[in-house]
N, C-alpha and C positions, 0 to 999 in steps of 0.2 A: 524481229524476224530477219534474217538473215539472205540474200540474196544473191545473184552474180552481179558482178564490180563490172562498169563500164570501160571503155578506154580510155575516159577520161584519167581515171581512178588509177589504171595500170600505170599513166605516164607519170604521175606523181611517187611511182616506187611499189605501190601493193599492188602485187601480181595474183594473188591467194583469194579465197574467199574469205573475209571477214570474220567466220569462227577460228580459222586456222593459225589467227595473231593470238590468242586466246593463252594467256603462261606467257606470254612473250616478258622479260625484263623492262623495264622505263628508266632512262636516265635522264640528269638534267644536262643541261650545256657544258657541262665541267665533266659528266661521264661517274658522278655520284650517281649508285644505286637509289629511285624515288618509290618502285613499286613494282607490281608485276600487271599484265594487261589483265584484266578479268570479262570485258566483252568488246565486241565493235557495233556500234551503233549503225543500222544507212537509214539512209532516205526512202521516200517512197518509191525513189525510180532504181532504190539496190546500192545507191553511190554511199560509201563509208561516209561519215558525219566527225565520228567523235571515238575516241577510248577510253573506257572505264579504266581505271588503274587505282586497284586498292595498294592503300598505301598504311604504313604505321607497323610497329614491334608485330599484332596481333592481327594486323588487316582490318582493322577494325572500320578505317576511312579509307572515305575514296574517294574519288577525283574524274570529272570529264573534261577532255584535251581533245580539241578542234584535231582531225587529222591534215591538218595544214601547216601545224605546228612539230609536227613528226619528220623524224628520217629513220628508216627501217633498215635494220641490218639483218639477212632473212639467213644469215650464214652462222650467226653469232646469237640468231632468235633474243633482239633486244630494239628499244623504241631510243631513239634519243631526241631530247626536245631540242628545237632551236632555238 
């Protein structure tokens, strides 16, 4: 379930509602393509948790990544890990 994002949530970079990362690209530290976002996960209080990010030729696997571990470029719609 999908929720509105706190201020906490804002200052860390996502200004959006949590469906709206949804397609976004995921890179790793080096800026190699990993996957694309497929969901955002929040908490019970709405605050984002986590990104699904399938990954693999077929999309077949996927991946949850702490959004702590993110930095979002909302201009270029892509995740890059730190």
């Amino acid at each position: 379930m999908f929720r509105t994002m706190k201020n906490r949530e804002r200052s860390r970079g996502l200004h959006r509602e949590p469906r709206d990362y949804v397609g976004y690209v995921v890179h790793d530290p080096e800026g190699r393509r990993i996957g694309t976002a497929r969901q955002v996960f929040a908490n019970g209080r709405g605050e984002p948790e986590y990104i699904s990010v399938r990954m693999g030729l077929l999309g077949l696997r996927s991946a949850l990544i702490p959004v702590g571990f993110v930095r979002i470029d909302e201009q270029q719609r892509h995740f890059t890990l730190q």
